[in-house]
C-alpha positions as CSV (number, residue, x, y, z in Angstrom):
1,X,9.3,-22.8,7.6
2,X,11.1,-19.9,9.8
3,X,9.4,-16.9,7.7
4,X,6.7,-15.4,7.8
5,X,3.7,-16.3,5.7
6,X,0.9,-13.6,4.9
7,X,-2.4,-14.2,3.5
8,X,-4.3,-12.0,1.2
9,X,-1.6,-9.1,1.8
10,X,-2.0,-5.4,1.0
11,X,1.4,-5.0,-1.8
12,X,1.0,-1.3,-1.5
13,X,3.1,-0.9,1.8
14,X,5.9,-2.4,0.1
15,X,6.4,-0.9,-3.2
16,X,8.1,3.1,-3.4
17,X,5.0,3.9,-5.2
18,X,3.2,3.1,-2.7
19,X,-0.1,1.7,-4.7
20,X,-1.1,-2.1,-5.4
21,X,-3.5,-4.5,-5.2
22,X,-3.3,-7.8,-2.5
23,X,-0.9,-10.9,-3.1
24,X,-2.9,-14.1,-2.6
25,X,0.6,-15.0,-0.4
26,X,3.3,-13.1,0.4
27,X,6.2,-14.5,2.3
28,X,9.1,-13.1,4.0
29,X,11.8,-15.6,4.2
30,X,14.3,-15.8,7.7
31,X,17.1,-16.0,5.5
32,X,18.8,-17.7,2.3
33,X,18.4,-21.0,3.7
34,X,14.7,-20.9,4.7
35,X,13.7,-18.9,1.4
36,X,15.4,-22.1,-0.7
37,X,13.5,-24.4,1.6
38,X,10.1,-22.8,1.1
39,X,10.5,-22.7,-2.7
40,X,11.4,-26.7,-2.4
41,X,8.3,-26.8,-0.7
42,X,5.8,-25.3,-2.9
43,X,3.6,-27.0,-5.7
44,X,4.7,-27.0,-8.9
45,X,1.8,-25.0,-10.0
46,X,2.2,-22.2,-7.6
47,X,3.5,-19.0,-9.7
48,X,6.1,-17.2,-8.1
49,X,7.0,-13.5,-8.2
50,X,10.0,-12.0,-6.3
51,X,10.1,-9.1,-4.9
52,X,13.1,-6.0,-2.8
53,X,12.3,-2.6,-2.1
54,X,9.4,-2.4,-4.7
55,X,11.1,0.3,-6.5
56,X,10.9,0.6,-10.2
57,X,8.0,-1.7,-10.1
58,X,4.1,-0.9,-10.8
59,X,1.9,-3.6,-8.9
60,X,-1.8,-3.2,-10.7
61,X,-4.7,-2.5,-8.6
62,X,-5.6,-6.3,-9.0
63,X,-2.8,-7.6,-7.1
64,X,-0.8,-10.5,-7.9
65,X,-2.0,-13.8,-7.6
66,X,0.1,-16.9,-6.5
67,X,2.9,-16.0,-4.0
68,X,5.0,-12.8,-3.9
69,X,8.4,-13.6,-2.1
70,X,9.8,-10.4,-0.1
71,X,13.6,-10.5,0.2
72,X,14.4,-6.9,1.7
73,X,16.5,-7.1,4.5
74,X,15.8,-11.0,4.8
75,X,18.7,-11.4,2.2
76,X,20.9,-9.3,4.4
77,X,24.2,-11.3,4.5
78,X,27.4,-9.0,3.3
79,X,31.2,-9.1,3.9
80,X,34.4,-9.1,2.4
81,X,35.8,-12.7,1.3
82,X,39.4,-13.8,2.1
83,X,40.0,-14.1,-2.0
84,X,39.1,-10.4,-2.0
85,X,35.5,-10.1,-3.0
86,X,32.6,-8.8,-1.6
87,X,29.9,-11.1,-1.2
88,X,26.2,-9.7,-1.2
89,X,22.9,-10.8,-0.8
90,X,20.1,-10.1,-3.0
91,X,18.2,-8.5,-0.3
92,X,20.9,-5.9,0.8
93,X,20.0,-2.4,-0.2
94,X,22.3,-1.1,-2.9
95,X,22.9,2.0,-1.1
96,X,23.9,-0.2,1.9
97,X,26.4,-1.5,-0.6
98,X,27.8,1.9,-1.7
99,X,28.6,2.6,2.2
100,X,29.9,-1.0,3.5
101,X,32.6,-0.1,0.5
102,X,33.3,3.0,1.3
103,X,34.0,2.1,5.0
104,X,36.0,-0.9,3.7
105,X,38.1,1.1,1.5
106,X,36.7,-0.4,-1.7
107,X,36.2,1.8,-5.1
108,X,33.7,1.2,-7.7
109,X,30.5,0.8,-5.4
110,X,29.7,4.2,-5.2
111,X,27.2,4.7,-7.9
112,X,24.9,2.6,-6.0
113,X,24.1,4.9,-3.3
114,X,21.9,6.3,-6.2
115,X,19.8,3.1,-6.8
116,X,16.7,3.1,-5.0
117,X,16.9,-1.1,-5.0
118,X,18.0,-4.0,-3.5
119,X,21.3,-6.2,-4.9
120,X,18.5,-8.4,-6.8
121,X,17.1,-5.9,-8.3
122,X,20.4,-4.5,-9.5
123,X,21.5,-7.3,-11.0
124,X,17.9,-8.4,-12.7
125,X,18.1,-5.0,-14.5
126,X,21.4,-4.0,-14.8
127,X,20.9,-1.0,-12.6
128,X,22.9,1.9,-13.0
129,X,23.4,5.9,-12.0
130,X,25.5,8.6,-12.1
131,X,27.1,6.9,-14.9
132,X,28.3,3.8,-13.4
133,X,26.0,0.1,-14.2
134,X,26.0,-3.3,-11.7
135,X,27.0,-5.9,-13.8
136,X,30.8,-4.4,-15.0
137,X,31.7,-4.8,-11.2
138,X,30.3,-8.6,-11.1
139,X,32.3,-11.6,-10.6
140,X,29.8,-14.0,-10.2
141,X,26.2,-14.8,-9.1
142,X,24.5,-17.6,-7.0
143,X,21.1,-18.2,-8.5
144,X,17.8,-20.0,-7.2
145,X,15.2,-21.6,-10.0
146,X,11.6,-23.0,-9.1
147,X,12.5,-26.7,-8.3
148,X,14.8,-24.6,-5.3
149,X,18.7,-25.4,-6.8
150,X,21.0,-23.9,-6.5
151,X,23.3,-22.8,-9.4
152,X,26.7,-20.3,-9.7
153,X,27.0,-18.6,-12.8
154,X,29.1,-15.9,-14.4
155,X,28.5,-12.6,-16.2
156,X,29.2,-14.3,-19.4
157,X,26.4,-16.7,-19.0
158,X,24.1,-13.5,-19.2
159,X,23.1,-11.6,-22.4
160,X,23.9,-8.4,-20.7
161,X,23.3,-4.8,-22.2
162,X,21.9,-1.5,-21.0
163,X,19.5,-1.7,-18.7
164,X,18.8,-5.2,-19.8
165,X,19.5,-8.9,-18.2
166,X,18.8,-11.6,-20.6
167,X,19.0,-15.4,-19.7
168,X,17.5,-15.6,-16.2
169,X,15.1,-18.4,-17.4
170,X,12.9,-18.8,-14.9
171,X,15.5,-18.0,-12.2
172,X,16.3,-15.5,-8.9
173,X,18.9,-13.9,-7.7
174,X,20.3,-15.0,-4.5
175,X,23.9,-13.3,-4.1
176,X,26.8,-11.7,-6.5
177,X,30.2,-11.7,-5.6
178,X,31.6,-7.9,-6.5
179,X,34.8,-7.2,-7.7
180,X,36.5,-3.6,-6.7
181,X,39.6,-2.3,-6.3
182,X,41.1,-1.3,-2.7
183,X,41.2,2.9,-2.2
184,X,40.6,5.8,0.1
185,X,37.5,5.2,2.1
186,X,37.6,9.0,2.9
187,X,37.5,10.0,-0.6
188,X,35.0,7.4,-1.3
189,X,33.2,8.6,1.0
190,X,33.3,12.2,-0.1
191,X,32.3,10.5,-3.7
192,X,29.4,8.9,-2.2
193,X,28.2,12.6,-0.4
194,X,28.3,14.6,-3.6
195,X,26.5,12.0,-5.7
196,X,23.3,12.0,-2.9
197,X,23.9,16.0,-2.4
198,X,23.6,15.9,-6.3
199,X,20.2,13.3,-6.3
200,X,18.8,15.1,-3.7
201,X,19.0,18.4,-5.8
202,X,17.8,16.6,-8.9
203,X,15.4,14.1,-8.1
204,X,11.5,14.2,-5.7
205,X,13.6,12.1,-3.4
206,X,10.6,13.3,-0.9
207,X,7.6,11.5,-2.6
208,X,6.9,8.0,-3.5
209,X,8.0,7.2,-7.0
210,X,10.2,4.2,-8.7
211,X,12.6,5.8,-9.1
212,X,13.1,6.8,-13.4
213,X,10.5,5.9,-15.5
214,X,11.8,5.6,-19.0
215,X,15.1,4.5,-20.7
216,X,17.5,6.9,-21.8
217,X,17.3,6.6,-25.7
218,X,20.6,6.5,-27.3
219,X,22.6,10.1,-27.1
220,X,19.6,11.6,-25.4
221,X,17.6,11.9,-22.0
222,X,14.3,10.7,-21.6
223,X,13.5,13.7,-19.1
224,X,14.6,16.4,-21.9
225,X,11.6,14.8,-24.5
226,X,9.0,14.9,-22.1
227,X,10.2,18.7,-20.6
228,X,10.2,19.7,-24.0
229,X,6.7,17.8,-24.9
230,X,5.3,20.4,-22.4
231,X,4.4,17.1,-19.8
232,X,6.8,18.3,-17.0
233,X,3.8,18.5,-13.6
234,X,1.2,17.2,-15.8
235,X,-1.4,15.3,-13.6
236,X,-3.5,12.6,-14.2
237,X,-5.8,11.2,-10.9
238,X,-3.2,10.9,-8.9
239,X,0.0,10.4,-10.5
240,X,1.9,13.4,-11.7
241,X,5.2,14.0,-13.9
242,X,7.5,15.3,-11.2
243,X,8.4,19.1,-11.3
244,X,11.5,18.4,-10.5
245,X,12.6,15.9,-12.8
246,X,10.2,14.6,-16.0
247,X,11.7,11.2,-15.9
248,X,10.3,10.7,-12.3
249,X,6.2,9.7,-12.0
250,X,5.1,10.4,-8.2
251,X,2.4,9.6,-6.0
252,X,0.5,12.6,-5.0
253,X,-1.0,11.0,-2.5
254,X,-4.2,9.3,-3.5
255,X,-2.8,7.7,-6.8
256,X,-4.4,4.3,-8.1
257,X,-1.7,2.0,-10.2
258,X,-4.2,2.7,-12.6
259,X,-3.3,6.5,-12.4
260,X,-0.1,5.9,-13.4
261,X,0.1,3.4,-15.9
262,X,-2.5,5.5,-18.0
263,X,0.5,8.6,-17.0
264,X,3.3,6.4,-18.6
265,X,1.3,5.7,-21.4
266,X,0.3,9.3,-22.3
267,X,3.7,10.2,-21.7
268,X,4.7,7.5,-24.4
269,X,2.4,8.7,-26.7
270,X,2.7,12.5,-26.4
271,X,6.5,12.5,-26.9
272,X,6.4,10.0,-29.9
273,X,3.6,12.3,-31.8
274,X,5.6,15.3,-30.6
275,X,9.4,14.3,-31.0
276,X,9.0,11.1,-32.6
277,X,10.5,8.8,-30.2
278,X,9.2,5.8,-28.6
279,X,10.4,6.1,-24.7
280,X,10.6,2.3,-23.3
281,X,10.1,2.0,-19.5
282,X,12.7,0.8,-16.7
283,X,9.4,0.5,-15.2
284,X,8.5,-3.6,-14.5
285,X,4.5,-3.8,-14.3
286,X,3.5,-7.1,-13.1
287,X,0.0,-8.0,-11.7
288,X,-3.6,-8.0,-12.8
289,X,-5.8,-4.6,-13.2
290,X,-9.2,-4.3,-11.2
291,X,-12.0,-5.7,-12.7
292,X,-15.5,-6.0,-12.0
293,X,-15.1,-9.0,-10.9
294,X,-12.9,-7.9,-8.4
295,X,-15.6,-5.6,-7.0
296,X,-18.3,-8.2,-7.0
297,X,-16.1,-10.8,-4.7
298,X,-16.4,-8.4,-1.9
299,X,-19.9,-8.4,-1.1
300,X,-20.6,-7.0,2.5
301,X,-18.3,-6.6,5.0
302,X,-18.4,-5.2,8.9
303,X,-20.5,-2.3,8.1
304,X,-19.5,-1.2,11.5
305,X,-15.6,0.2,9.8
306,X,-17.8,3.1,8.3
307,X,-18.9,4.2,11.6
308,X,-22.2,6.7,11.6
309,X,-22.7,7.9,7.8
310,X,-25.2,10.8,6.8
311,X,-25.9,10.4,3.7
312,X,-26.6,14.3,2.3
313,X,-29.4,14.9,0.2
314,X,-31.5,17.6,-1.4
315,X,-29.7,20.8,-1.6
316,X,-31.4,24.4,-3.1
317,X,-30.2,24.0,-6.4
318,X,-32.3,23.1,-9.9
319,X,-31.9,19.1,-9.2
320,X,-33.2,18.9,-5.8
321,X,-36.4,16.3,-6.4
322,X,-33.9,14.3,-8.3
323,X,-31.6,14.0,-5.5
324,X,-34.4,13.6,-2.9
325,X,-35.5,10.8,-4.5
326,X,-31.5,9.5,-5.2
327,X,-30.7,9.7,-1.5
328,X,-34.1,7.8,-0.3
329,X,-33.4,5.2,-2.1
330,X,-29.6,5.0,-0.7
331,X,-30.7,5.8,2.6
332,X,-32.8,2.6,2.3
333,X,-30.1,0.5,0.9
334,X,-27.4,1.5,3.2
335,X,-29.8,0.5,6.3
336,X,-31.0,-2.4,4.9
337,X,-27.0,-4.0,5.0
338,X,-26.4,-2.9,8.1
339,X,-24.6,0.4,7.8
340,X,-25.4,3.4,10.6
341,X,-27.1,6.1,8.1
342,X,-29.3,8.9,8.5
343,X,-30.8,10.7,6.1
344,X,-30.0,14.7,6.0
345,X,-32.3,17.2,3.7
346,X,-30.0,20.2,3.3
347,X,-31.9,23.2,2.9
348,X,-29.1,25.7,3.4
349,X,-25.8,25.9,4.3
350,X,-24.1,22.3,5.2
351,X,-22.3,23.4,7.9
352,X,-26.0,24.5,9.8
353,X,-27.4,20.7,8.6
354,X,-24.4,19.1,10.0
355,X,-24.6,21.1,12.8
356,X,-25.3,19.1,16.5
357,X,-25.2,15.9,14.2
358,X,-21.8,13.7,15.0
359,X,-20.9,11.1,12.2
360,X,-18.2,9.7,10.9
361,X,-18.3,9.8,6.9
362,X,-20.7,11.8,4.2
363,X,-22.3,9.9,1.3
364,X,-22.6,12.8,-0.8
365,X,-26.2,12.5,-3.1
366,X,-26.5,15.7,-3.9
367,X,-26.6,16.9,-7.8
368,X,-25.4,20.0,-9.1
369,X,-24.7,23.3,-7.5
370,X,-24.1,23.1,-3.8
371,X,-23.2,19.6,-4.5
372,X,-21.0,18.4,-7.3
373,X,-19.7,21.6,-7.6
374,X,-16.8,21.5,-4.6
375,X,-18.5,23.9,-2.1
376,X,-20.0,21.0,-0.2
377,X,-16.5,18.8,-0.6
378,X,-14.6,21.8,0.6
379,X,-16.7,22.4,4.1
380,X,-16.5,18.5,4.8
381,X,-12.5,19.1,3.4
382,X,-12.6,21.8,6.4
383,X,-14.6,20.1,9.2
384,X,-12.4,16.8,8.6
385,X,-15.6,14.6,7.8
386,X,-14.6,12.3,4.8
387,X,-17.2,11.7,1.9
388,X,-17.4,9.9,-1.4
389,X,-16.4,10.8,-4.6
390,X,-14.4,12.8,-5.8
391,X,-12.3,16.0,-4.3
392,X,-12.8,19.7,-4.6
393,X,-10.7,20.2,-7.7
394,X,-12.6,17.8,-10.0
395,X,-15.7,18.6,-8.8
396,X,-15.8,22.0,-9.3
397,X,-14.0,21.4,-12.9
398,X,-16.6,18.8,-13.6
399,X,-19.2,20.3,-12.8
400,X,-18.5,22.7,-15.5
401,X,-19.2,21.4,-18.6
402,X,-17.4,24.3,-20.7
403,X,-13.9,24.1,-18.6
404,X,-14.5,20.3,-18.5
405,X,-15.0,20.6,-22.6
406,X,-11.2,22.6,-22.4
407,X,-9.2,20.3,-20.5
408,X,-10.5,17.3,-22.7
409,X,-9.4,18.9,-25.6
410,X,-6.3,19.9,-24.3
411,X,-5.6,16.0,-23.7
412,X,-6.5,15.5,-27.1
413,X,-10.0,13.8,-26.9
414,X,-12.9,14.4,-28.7
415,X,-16.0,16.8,-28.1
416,X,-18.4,18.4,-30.2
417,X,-17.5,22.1,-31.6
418,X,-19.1,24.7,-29.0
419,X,-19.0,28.5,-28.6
420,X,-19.5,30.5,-26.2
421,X,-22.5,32.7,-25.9
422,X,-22.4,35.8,-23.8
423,X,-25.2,38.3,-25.2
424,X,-27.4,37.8,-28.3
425,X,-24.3,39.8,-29.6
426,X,-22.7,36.2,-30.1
427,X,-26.0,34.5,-31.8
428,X,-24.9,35.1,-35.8
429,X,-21.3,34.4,-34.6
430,X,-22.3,31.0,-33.4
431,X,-24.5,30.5,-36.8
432,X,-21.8,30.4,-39.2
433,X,-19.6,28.8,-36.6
434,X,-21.7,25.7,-35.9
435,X,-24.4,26.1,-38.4
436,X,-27.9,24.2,-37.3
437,X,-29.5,22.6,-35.5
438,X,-27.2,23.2,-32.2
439,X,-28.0,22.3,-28.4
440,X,-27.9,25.0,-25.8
441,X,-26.5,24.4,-22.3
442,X,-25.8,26.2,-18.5
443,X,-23.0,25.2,-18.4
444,X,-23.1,24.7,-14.8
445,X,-26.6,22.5,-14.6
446,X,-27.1,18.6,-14.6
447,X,-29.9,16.7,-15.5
448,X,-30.5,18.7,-19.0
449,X,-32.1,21.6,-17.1
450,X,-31.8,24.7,-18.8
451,X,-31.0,22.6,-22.3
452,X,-32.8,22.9,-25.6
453,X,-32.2,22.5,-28.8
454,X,-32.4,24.8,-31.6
455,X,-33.2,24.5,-35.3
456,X,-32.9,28.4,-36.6
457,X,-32.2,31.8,-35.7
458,X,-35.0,32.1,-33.6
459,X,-35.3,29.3,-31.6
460,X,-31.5,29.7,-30.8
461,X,-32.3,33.1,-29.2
462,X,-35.1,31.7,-27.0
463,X,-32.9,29.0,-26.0
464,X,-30.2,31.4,-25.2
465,X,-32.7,33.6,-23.2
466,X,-34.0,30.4,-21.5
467,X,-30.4,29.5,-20.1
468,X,-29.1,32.2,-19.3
469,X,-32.0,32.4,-16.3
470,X,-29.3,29.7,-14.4
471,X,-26.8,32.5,-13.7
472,X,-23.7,30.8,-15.3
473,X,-21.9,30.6,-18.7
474,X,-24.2,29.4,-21.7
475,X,-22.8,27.6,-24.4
476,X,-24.0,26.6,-27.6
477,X,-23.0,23.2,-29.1
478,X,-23.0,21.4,-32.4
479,X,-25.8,18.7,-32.5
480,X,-24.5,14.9,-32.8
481,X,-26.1,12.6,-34.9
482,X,-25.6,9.6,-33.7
483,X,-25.8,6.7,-30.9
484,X,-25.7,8.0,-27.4
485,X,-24.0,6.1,-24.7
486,X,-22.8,6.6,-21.0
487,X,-20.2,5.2,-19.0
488,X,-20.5,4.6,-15.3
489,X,-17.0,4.1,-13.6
490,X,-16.8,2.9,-10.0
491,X,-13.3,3.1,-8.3
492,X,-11.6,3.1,-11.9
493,X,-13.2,0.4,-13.8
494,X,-16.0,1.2,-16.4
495,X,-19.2,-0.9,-16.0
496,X,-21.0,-2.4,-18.7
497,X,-21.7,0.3,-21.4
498,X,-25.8,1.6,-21.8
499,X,-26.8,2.7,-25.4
500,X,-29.7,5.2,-24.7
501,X,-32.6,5.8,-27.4
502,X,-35.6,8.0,-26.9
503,X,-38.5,9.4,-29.0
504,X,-37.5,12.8,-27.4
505,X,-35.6,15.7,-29.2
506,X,-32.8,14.5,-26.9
507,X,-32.5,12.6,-23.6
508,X,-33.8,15.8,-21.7
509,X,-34.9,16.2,-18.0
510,X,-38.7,14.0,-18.9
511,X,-36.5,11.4,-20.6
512,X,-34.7,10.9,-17.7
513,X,-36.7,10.6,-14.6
514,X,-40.6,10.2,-16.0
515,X,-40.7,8.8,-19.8
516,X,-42.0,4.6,-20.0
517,X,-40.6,5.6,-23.6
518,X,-36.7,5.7,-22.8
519,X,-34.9,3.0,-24.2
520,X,-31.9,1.5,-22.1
521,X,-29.8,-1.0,-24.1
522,X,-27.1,-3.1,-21.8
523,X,-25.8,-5.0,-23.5
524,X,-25.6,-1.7,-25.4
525,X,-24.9,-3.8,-29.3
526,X,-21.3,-2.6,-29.7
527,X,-19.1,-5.4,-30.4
528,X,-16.3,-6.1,-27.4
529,X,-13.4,-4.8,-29.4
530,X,-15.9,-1.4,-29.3
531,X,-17.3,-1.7,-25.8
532,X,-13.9,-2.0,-24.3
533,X,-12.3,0.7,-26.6
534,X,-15.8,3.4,-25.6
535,X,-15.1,1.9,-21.9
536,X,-10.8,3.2,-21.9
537,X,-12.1,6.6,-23.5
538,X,-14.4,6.9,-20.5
539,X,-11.8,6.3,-17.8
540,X,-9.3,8.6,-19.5
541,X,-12.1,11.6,-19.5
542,X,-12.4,11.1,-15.9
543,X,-9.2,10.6,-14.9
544,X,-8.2,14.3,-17.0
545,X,-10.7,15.7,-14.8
546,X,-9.3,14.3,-11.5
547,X,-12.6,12.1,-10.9
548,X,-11.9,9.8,-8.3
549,X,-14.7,7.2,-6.3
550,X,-17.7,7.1,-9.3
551,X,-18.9,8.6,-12.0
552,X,-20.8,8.8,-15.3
553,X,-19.6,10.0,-18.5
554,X,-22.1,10.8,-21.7
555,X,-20.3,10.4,-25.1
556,X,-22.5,9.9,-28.3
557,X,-20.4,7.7,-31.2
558,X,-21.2,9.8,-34.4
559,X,-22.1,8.8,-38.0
560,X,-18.7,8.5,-38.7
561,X,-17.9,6.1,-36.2
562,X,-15.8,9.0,-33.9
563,X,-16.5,9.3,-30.2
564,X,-17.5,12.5,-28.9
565,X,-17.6,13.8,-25.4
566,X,-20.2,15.3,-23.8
567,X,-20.4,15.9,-20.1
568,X,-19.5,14.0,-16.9
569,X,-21.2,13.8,-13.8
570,X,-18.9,13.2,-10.3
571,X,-22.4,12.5,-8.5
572,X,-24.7,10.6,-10.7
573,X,-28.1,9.4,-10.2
574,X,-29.5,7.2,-8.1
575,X,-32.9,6.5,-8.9
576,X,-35.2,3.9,-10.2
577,X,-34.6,5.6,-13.7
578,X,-30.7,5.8,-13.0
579,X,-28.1,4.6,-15.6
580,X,-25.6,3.7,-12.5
581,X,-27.8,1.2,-11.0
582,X,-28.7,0.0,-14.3
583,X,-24.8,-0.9,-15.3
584,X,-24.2,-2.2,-12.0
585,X,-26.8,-5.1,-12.4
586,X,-25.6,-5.8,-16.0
587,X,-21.9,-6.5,-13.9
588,X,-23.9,-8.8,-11.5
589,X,-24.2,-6.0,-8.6
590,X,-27.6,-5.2,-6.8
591,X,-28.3,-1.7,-5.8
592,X,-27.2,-2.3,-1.9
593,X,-23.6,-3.4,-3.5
594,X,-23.0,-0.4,-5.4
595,X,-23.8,1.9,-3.2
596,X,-21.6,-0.4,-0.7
597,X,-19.2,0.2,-3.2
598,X,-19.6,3.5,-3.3
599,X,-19.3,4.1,0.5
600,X,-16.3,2.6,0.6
601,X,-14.3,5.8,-1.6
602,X,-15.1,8.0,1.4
603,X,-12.0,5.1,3.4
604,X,-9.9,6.1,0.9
């Protein structure tokens, strides 16, 4: 073995999405003749996945298991045969290809300096741009299967069609032999210029993506549905449909595989209800997603990686015994697995209780204003200190519950009927609107301070009166009859599901943090067909919202069986009453692993 063999290897580096999960083993061959030797030489049992450039593929957040081969620029043999042809390797780029013909005077190439691939790649999917498509300038192909022979086959051997290779059986591309037709290498050249001056212009050729998403459907564009379906910059965690061209999906930055499969698919979905097309993807996702199991496998690491963490607690705002208590008991935890933590009551500003205090990372434990809200996650933005959870953006929009309310129904999920209440003016306004009983909210508290529910005309007003006192917008919202449930999510996954019952008018600030009378079901009764489907509604809330690390999401399942939304919290509890903690043991995590776990999203 001449290549190089990697164990447990991050896939993320070599994908042009730049997200992925680990490979169990990855190995990168020394060239044709060591890669066929290797494959000789594993166990029959050993599954096998091959991959170039990584472009137009979508490695899950699981990683792949088995062994990933990785050809690019290992397969790197190409020249020009005396019968005429041009022999390539699978591991040559194809815009590589598009050059080495132009400078040898051969037309026909030159569509591939607009394929973000490798030779393999081209020829698995029929690759194409600009018009022009691999396999029409294909004499023949050398191809590898798992027993490591050998075999020469010809385009007819193929069920070949747009964007579409069928026959492959089990089989990898090695090398084609190209067929093109002798010309001018300086117009060829010139040919090759426009078509990149033209990509550029047209396509985010500045941030990671796989290049297009979607199949063109017949006589139309896949990039004209989703413009028209209104989609073109729409952002989910963070994946976003590129500005520049809607058939492109990039990588903002900080986007999970997660982020953008659950893009593609809301993309399918809004441009089938909207224009009645089914868009299929170019898009090959292989892999496994992230489970809980995933998370539990870690454990404990060096606890030295995180350096010095305060972990922030306190704050002046209406939940500050809640999160006093919340960040004791992480303090204690983090301590007790060996992590550098001290504890920080802020009183004040942040920037004075950070102030002659050097650490490394922030675990963020305070609730509500001052908090959640974005002001603390844009003075660590500013003073370069990274913390957990999530950004500035989606705390501030989740810490509102009435603008969180507006961007899940402008995604199209489900929460209850609400209006707006501005001055008693609005009281007989929200009557015939919602009718009785209804619950009234700040809509910029946590914990169900400030909430209360009213039965009539009079009570409504006193619970008006009552939260307006928080100095934010006050909503009024219709009651729910039904089960309530919450969601925790830690770095994307949804942990087991709690069903939450209390003798209570409704699971107020008491029910919470004092009441023996709460009830916390986990198992929470719903069948797994329901769990799972409650569990996807949750991590779609969150991810509108541009949650990112942990949260919680409330959503009641009515008397009709139909979810409903309520609230999400980007820095949930973390007490001995908590629902986090609670779901986290039902997975088979203690409290020092969660919060562990949670530590970690401030690396990201």
């Amino acid at each position: 073995m001449q290549g190089r063999l990697l164990i447990n290897e991050p896939l993320a580096k070599y994908t042009s999405w730049r997200v992925g999960g680990n490979a169990d083993r990855l190995y990168i061959p020394q060239d044709k003749a060591d890669l066929i030797a290797f494959i000789k030489g594993l166990p029959a049992t050993e599954s096998v996945f091959w991959m170039g450039l990584g472009s137009n593929l979508l490695i899950r957040d699981g990683g792949i298991r088995g062994t990933v081969i990785n050809t690019k620029n290992r397969l790197k043999e190409m020249y020009c045969t005396a019968e005429g042809f041009l022999y390539v390797e699978a591991g040559v780029p194809c815009a590589l290809v598009a050059r080495f013909c132009a400078e040898q005077g051969l037309l026909g190439a030159e569509f591939l300096a607009g394929i973000p691939g490798t030779m393999g790649g081209a020829l698995r999917m029929n690759a194409g741009a600009f018009g022009g498509e691999t396999w029409p300038i294909v004499h023949q192909v050398e191809m590898l299967d798992r027993q490591g022979y050998v075999q020469v086959c010809a385009p007819q051997d193929f069920s070949i069609a747009y964007r579409s290779v069928k026959g492959l059986k089990g089989r990898w591309f090695l090398s084609a032999l190209l067929t093109l037709e002798a010309g001018d290498t300086a117009s060829s050249q010139q040919k090759i210029k426009a078509l990149l001056e033209q990509r550029a212009k047209t396509q985010p050729t500045n941030q990671p993506s796989c290049g297009s998403v979607f199949i063109n459907p017949p006589g139309d564009y896949a990039a004209r549905l989703i413009e028209q379906a209104g989609l073109k910059g729409y952002t989910l965690g963070g994946a976003r449909v590129s500005e520049k061209h809607a058939n492109f999906i990039v990588n903002t930055d900080n986007a999970s595989a997660a982020d953008i499969e659950q893009l593609i698919a809301m993309v399918q979905r809004t441009v089938a209800k909207q224009q009645g097309v089914l868009l299929k993807t170019e898009v090959c996702m292989v892999g496994e997603e992230k489970t809980v199991m995933d998370m539990q496998a870690h454990r404990y690491g060096n606890p030295e990686k995180f350096g010095r963490v305060a972990v922030l607690m306190g704050g002046s705002a209406a939940e500050r015994a809640v999160s006093l208590r919340s960040g004791a008991a992480v303090y204690v935890a983090l301590k007790s697995v060996g992590v550098d933590a001290v504890p920080i009551d802020v009183t004040a500003s942040p920037i004075e209780a950070l102030a002659g205090v050097k650490v490394d990372r922030v675990f963020n434990i305070i609730h509500g204003r001052g908090g959640e809200d974005g002001v603390l996650q844009g003075v660590l933005e500013v003073l370069g200190i990274p913390y957990t959870g999530s950004g500035v953006l989606a705390s501030a929009l989740a810490m509102d519950k009435l603008r969180t309310k507006l961007c899940w129904q402008g995604y199209g999920l489900v929460t209850p009927l609400w209006q707006l209440l501005q001055s008693e003016a609005d009281i007989e306004g929200c009557i015939a609107k919602l009718g009785f009983p209804v619950i009234v909210k700040p809509a910029m508290e946590g914990s169900s301070i400030g909430m209360s529910k009213a039965h009539n005309r009079d009570e409504l007003v006193a619970a008006f009166q009552m939260a307006s006192a928080f100095n934010c917008d006050v909503y009024a919202e219709q009651w729910v009859s039904g089960q309530e449930y919450t969601v925790a999510i830690l770095n994307g996954v949804a942990l087991p599901v709690i069903r939450l019952e209390t003798p209570h008018s409704f699971y107020d600030y008491e029910a919470k943090y004092y009441a023996n009378t709460t009830q916390y079901h986990c198992p929470c009764g719903l069948d797994t067909a329901q769990e799972q489907a409650l569990q996807q509604v949750a991590v779609t809330a969150n991810a509108v919202v541009g949650g990112k690390g942990w949260a919680r999401v409330d959503v009641f399942i009515d008397d009709k069986g139909q979810y409903q939304l309520i609230e999400i919290n980007t820095v949930p509890g973390m007490t001995d009453h908590s629902l986090v903690p609670m779901a986290a043991r039902q997975a088979g995590m203690d409290f020092a692993e969660l919060v562990w776990q949670v530590l970690e999203t401030s690396l990201a």
